[in-house]
C-alpha positions in Angstrom: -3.1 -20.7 -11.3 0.0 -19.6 -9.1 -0.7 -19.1 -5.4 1.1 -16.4 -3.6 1.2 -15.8 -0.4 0.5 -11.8 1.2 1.9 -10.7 4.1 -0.8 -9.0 5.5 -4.1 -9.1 7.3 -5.6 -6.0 5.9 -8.8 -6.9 4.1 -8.6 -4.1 2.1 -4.9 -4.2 0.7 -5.9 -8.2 -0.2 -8.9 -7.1 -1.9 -7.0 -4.6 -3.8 -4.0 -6.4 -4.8 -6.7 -9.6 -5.4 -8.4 -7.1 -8.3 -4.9 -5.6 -9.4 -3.6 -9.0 -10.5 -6.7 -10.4 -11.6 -7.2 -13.8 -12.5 -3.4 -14.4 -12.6 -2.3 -15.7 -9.2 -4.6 -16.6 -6.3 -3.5 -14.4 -3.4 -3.5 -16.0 -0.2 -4.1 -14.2 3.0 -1.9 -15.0 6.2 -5.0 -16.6 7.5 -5.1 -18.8 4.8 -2.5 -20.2 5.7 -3.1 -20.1 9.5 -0.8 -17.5 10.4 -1.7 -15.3 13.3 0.8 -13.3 14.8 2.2 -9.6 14.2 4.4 -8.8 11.8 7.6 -7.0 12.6 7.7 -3.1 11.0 10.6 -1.5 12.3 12.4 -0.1 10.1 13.1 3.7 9.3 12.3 3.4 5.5 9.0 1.7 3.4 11.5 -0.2 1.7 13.0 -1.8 4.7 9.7 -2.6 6.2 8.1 -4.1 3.3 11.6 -6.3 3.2 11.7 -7.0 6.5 7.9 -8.5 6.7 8.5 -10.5 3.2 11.8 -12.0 4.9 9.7 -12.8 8.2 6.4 -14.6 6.6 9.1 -16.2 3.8 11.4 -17.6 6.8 8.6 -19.0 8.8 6.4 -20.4 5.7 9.2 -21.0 3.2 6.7 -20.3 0.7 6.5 -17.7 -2.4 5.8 -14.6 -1.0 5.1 -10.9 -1.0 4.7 -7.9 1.6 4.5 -4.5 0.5 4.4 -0.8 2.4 2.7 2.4 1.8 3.6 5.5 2.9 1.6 9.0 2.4 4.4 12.0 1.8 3.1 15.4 2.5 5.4 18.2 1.4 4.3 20.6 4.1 4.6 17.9 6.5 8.3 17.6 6.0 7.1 14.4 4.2 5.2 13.4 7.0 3.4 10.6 8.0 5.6 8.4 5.5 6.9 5.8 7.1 4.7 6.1 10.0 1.1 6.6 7.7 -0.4 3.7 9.2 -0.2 4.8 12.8 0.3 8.6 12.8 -2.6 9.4 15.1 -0.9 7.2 17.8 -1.1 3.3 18.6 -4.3 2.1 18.3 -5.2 4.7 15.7 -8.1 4.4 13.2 -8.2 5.5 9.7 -9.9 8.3 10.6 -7.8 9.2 13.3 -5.2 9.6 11.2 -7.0 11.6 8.4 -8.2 14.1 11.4 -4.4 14.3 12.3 -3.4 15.6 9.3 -6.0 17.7 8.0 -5.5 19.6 11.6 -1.8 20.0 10.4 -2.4 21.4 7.3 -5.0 23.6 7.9 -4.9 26.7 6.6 -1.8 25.8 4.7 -1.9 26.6 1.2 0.7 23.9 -0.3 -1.0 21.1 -0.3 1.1 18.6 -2.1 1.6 15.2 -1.6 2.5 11.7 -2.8 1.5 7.8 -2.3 4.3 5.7 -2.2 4.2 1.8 -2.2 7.3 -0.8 -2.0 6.7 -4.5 -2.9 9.2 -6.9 -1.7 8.8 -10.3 -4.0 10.3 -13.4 -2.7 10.2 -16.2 -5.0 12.3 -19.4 -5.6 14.2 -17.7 -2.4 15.5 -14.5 -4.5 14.4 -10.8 -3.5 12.9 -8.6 -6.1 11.8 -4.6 -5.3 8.8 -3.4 -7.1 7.5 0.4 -6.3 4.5 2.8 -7.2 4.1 5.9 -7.1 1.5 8.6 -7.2 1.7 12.8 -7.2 -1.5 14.7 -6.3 -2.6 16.9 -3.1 -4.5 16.6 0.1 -7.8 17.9 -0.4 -9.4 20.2 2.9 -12.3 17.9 3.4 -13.0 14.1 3.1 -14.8 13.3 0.4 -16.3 9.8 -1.1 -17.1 6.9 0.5 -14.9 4.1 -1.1 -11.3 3.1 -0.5 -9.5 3.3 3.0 -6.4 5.2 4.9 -5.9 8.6 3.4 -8.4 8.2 -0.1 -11.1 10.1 1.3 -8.5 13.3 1.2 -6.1 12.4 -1.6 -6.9 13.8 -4.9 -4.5 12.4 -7.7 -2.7 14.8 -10.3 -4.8 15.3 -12.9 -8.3 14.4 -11.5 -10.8 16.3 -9.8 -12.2 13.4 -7.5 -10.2 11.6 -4.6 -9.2 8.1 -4.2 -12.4 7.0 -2.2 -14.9 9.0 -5.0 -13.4 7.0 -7.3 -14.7 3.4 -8.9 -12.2 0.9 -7.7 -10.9 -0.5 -11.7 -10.6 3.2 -11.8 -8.1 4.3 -8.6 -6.6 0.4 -8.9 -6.0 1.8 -12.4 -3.6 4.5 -11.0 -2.9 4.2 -7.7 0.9 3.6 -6.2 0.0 0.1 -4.9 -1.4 -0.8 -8.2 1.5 0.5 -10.6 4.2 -1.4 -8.0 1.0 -4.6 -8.0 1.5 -4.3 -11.9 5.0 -4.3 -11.7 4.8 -7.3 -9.8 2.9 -9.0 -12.0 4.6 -8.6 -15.2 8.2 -9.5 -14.1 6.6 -12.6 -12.8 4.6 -12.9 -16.2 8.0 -13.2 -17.6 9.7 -15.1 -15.3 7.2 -17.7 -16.4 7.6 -17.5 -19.8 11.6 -18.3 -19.8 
């Protein structure tokens, strides 16, 4: 089995990606491999933040690696949080903060549109490969379910009646924007293997 390393220390995305990819690769966490520092994420775009943490963790570890970024994009919002999803309700902000933010904002609005976006940035035998999900559906006008994290208490996929946290996880991993770029992943590696 092929380790690769994530650049993260979010439990949840490593759980995720973990049941995403299955028994294929063992995903190792940055405190696996003793790393213990903050990642730089300053770029203006999801793509340029999930390439500049995968350069980062590949320059100081030199080892196959990955580092992705999610960004929620309301329509009403302007396509707020986006970039900025992670810390809209301010530095220091919890998930809920950040739901409680934008439910506020769109309240009483009647579009309620939105999309999950997630970039993958790949770095293996020292190329760069892109990978990216994406997911249509709306904010819903109250939190419901108990499961997931971030925004799924409030994001209702296209084409479902239940929201990312109501949802059983084989189910939203099924679906969900991480998972289709995860899957992505996956199979170009699959094939890389195989020539």
């Amino acid at each position: 089995m092929s380790d690769l390393l994530f650049a993260t220390n979010n439990q949840h995305k490593l759980r995720e990606v973990q049941e995403i990819l299955g028994g294929s690769f063992r995903i190792l966490s940055l405190k696996d491999v003793s790393i213990d520092i903050e990642i730089p994420e300053t770029q203006e775009t999801i793509e340029g933040n999930a390439i500049q943490k995968a350069r980062f963790i590949h320059e100081l570890t030199g080892l196959n690696c990955f580092a992705d970024d999610t960004g929620l994009e309301i329509a009403a919002l302007e396509q707020r949080p986006g970039v900025y999803s992670a810390r809209y309700g301010g530095e220091g902000c919890s998930f809920d903060d950040n739901v409680a933010k934008i439910l506020g904002e769109l309240e009483g609005v009647e579009n309620r549109q939105a999309c999950f976006r997630t970039v993958i940035c790949l770095i293996m035998d020292g190329r760069e490969n892109i990978f990216e999900g994406r997911i249509d559906g709306e904010i819903t006008t109250v939190r419901r379910g108990k499961d997931g994290f971030g925004y799924d208490p409030v994001f209702m996929p296209a084409g479902y009646t239940q929201t990312f946290a109501e949802m059983p996880p084989y189910l939203k991993n099924g679906i969900s924007h991480r998972g289709r770029a995860a899957t992505r992943m996956s199979h170009f590696i699959a094939g890389k293997k195989q020539t």
